[in-house]
DOZA-980868 format. One record per atom (N, C-alpha, C): x, y, z; residue in one letter. Coordinates in steps of 0.05 Angstrom, whole numbers, plus 5000, padded with zeros to 4 digits. Example, Ala and Ser with C-alpha at 12.3 -4.5 7.8 and 13.67 -1.06 7.14 Angstrom:
<sites>
526448865156A
524649105156A
526449345156A
525749555142S
527349795143S
525850015157S
</sites>
This chain:
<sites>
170122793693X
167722663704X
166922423687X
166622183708X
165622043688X
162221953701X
160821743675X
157621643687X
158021473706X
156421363720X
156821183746X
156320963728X
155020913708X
155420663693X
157720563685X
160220753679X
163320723676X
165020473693X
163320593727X
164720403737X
165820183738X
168820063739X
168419823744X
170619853770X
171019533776X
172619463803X
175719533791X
176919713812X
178819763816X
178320193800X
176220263799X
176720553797X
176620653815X
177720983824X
177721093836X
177621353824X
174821493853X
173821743844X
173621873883X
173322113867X
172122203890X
169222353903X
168022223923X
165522243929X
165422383962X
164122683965X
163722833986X
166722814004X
168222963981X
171123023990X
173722793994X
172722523992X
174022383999X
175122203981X
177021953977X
177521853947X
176321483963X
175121403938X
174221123947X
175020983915X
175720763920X
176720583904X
174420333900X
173620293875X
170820073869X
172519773880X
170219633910X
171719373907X
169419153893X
167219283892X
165319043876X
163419233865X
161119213845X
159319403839X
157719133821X
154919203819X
153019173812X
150319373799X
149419313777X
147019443761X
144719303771X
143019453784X
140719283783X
138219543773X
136119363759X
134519473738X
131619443749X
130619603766X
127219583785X
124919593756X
122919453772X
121319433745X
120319733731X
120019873759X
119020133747X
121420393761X
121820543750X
122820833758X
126620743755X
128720933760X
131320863754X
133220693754X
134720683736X
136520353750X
138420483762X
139320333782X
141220433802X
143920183797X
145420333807X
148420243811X
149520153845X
149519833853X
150019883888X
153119883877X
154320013906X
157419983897X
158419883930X
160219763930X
162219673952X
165719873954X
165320023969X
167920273959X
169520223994X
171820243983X
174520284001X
175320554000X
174320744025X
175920974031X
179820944024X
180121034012X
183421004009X
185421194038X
183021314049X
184421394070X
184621404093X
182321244104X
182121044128X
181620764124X
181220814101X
180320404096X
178820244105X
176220524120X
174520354115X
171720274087X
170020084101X
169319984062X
166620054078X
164820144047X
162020274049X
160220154027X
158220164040X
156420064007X
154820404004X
155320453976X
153820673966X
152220573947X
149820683938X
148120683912X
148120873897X
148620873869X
147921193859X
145521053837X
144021253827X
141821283810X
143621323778X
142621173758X
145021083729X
144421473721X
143721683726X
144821913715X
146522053732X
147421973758X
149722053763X
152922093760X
154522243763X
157222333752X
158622343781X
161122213768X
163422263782X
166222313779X
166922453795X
170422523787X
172322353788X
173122203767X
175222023775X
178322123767X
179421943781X
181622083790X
184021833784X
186121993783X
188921713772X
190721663798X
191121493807X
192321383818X
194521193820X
197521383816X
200121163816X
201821073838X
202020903830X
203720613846X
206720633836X
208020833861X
211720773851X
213020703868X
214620523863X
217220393877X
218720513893X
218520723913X
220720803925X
222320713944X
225420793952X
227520733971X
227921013994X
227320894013X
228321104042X
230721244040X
232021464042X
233521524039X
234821654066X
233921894078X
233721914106X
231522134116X
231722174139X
229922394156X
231622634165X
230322864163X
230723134171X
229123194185X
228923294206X
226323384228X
224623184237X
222323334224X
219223194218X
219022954190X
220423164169X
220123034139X
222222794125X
221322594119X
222122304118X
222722384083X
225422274073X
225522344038X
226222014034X
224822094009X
224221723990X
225121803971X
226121593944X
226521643925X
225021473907X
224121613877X
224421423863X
225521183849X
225321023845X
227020783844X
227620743814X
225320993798X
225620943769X
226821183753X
225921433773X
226821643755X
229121793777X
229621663800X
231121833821X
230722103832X
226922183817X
226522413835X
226322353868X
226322633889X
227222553914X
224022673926X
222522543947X
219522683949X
220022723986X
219722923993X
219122944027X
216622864031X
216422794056X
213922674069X
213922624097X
212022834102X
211522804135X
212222594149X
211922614169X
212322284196X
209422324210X
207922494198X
204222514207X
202822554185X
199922324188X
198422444171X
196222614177X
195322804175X
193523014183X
191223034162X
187923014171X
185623014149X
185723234147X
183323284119X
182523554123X
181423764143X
182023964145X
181024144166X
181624114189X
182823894201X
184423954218X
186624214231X
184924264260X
185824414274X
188024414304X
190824434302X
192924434325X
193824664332X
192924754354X
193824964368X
195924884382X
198025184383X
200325234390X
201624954412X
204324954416X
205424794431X
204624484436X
203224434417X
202624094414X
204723984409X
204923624411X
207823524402X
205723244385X
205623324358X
204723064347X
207522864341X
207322594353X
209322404336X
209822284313X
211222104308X
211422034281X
209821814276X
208421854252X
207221674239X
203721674249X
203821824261X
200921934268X
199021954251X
197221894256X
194321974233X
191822034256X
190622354230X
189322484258X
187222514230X
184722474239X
181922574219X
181322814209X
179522804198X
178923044190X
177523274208X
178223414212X
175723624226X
176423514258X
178123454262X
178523374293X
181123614304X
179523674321X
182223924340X
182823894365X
185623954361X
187223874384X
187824114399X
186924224420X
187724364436X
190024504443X
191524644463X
194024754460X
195724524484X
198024454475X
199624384505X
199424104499X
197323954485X
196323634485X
199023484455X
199923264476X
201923174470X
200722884452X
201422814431X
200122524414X
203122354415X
202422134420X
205522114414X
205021944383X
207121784386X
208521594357X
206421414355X
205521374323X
203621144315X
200921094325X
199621374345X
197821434354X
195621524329X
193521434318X
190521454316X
188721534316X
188321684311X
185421954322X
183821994297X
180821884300X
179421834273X
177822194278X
176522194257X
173822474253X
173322564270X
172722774264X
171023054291X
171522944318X
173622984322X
175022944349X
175523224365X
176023234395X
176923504398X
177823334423X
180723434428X
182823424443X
183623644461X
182423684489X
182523844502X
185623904513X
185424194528X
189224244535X
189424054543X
192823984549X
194923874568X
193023604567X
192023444555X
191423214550X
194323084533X
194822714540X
197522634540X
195622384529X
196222294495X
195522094483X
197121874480X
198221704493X
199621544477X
202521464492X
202221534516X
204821554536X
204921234549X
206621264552X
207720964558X
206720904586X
204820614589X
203520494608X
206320424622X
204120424655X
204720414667X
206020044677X
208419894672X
208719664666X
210419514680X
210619404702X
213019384724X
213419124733X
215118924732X
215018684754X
217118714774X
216918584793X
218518574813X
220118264821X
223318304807X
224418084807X
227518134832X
227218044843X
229618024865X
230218204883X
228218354888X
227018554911X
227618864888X
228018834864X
228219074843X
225719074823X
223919364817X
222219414797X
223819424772X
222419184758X
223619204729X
221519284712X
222819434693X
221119734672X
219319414649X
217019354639X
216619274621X
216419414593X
217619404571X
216919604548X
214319584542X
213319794535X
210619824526X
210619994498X
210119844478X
210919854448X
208119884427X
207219844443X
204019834429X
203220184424X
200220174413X
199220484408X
196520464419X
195220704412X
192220804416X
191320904391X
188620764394X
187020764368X
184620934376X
184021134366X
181421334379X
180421374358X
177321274355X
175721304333X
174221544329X
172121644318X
170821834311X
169121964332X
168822214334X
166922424351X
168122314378X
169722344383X
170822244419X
172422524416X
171222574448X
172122754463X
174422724485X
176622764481X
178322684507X
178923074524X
178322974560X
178323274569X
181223364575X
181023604588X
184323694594X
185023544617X
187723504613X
190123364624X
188523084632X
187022964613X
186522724611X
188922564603X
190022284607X
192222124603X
191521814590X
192321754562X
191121494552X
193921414546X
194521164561X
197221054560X
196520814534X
199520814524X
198720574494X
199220394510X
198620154494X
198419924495X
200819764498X
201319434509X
203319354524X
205119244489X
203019084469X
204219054452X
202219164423X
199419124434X
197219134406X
196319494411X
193619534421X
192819874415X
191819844440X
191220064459X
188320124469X
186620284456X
184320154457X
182120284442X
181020534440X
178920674440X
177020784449X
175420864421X
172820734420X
171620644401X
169620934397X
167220934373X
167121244358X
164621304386X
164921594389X
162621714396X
163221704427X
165621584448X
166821674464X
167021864475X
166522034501X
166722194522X
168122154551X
170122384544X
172122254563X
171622594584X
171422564603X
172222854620X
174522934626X
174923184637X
178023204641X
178923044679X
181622994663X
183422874701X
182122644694X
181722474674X
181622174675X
183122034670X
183821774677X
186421614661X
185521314655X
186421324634X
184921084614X
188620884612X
189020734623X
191520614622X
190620384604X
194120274597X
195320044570X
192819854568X
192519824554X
191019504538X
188119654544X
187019824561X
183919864557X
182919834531X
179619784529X
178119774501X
174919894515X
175220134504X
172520274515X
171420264493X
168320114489X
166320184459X
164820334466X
163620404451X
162120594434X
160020724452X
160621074455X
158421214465X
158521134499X
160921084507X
161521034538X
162321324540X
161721404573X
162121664578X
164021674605X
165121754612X
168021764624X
167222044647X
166422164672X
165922324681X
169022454696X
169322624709X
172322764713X
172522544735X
175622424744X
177622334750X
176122024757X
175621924729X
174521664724X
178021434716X
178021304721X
180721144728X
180520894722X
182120824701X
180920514692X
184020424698X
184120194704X
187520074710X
187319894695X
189119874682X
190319584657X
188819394646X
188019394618X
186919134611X
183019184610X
182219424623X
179519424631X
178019444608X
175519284597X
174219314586X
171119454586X
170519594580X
167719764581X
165919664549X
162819614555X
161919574527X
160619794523X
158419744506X
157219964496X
155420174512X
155520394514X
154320574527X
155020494560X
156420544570X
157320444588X
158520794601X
157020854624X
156821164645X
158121034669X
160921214671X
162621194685X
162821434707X
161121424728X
161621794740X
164621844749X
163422104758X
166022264777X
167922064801X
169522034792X
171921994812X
171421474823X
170721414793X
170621104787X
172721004792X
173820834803X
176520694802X
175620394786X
176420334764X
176220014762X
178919844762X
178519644769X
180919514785X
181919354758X
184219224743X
185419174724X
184018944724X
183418864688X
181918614680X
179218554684X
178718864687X
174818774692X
173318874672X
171918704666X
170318764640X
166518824654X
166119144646X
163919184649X
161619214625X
160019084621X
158519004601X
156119334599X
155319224572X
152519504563X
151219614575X
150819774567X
149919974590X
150119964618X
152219854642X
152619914655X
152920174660X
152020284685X
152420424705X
153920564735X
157120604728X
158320574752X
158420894775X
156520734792X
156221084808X
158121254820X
158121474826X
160521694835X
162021564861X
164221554861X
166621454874X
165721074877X
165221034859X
164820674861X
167920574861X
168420314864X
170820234869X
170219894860X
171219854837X
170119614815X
172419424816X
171919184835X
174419034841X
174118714817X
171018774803X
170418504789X
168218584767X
167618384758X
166018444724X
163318574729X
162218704719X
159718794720X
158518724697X
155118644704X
153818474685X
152818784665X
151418684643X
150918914632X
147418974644X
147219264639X
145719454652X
145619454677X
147019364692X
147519334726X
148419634722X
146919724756X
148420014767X
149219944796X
151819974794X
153219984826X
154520264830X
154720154860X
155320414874X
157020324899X
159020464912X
160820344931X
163520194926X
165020194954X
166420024952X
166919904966X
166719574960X
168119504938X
164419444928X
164319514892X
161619614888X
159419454880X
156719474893X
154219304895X
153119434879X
150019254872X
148719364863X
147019544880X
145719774874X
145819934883X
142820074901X
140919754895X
139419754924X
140719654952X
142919494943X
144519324962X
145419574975X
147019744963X
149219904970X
146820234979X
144520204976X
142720414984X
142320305022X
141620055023X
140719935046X
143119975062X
145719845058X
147519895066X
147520165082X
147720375065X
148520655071X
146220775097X
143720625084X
141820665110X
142420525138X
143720265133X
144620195166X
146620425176X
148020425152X
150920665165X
150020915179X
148920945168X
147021255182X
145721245212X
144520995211X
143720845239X
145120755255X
148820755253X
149920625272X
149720785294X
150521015295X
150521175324X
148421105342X
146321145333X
144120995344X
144020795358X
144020575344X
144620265343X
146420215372X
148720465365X
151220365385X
149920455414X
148820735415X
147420755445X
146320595451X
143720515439X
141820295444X
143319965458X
145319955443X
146819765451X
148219735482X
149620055486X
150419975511X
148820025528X
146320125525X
143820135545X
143119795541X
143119745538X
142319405535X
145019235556X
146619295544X
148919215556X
148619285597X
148719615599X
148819725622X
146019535637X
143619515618X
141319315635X
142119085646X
143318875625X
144618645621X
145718675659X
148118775653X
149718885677X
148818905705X
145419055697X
144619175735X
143818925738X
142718755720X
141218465722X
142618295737X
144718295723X
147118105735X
147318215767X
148518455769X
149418495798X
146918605822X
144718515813X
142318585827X
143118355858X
141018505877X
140918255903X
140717885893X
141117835903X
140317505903X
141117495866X
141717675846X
143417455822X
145717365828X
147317145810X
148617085806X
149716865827X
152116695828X
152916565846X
153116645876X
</sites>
């Protein structure tokens, strides 16, 4: 253990289970009551950077950290062997990285090079593939499919040609994905889905999407290629959005809407192809009225008619 006054840039300790590395720190001295220490720290295991304060009688565990040279050697299974380059010891090492407390029930297929958070559980049957992402307290419902190859096609000389889709999926913290939900990776960069995410089950989130933060996804919600969603952004039951449409904050897209273009933020539509949703209320009230409408009409018509063929009308 060392004092938090110890610190300087480039230590590393560990603080509420995790290891952070000093990238700047500062003493500052209040006129009255403790001097405190701000610090600038790099999680070493997601990378992301935090500002902490501690109070100058606090202790910490620091910890050593080495830097060796190794050469690939080959793969067996799952486990990748390196060597040292100085002393020729030989070290195994996963093709996944897994946080603490992490939970995978039976018949999952994680891929290689995976990194999954801490405290995030994956359900039974749910498939991750390669270079796939999954930050904190996540839960991964059954037969949900992370990371499967978008859907990518052109049509050259009357033949569908396959595009590769080489990219991944990046899924941040507390997101929920439901069963047999489907998030296809990306064409070359990630698809998103940013922290605090709610996905229902039977949804499909296809290549290049970027859903932020605290968007909610209702069962068989359907985003096609490229779609962007911002923040807090409520998607109901059974949404189609049409590829390249970006719906802004807090939007609102109502149950079976059908989204052929951008939606402004906090707009709520409804329909298809989808209005806003006094538009699409009025609408629905003529529709209700047509039967109506249509008798009335050919009674107008049938008048029209006796008019015409009465005595003395017409030519």
């Amino acid at each position: 253990m060392i004092d938090v006054h110890q610190l300087r840039k480039g230590t590393t300790f560990t603080l509420d289970g995790d290891i952070y590395k000093v990238i700047n720190f500062q003493h500052h001295k209040p006129g009255r009551g403790k001097a405190t220490i701000r610090t600038t720290l790099r999680n070493l295991r997601t990378g992301a950077t935090i500002q902490h304060n501690f109070i100058s009688s606090d202790r910490v565990e620091d910890i050593r950290v080495e830097r060796r040279g190794v050469q690939y050697l080959y793969t067996d299974g799952d486990l990748y062997y390196f060597m040292d380059t100085e002393t020729y010891d030989q070290t195994p090492l996963s093709g996944a990285v897994l946080g603490d407390e992490v939970v995978i029930y039976p018949n999952c297929y994680v891929g290689r090079h995976c990194r999954i958070g801490d405290r995030t559980v994956v359900h039974a049957n749910v498939s991750i593939h390669d270079r796939v992402s999954i930050g904190a307290d996540c839960i991964i419902h059954y037969n949900a499919v992370i990371g499967s190859e978008g859907f990518g096609f052109l049509q050259r000389e009357g033949a569908n040609v396959k595009l590769p889709q080489v990219g991944t999926v990046r899924i941040g913290d507390r997101v929920e994905i439901g069963a047999l939900t489907t998030v296809d990776r990306a064409t070359l960069d990630a698809t998103v889905i940013e922290d605090g995410v709610k996905v229902d089950n039977h949804c499909h989130i296809a290549h290049n999407c970027h859903i932020g933060p605290d968007c909610i996804l209702a069962g068989y919600a359907k985003l096609a290629g490229s779609v962007r969603l911002g923040r807090g952004v409520i998607c109901a039951e059974d949404v189609g959005v049409t590829d390249h449409v970006t719906v802004g904050d807090g939007a609102i897209l109502g149950a079976s809407a059908g989204v052929p273009s951008d939606v402004e933020p906090g707009a709520v539509v409804l329909g298809t192809p989808a209005r806003p949703i006094a538009d699409q209320r009025r609408i629905f009230a003529i529709i209700g009225r047509l039967p109506e409408m249509a008798r009335r009409l050919r009674r107008l018509e049938k008048a029209i008619e006796d008019l015409t063929n009465a005595p003395g009308q017409g030519s």
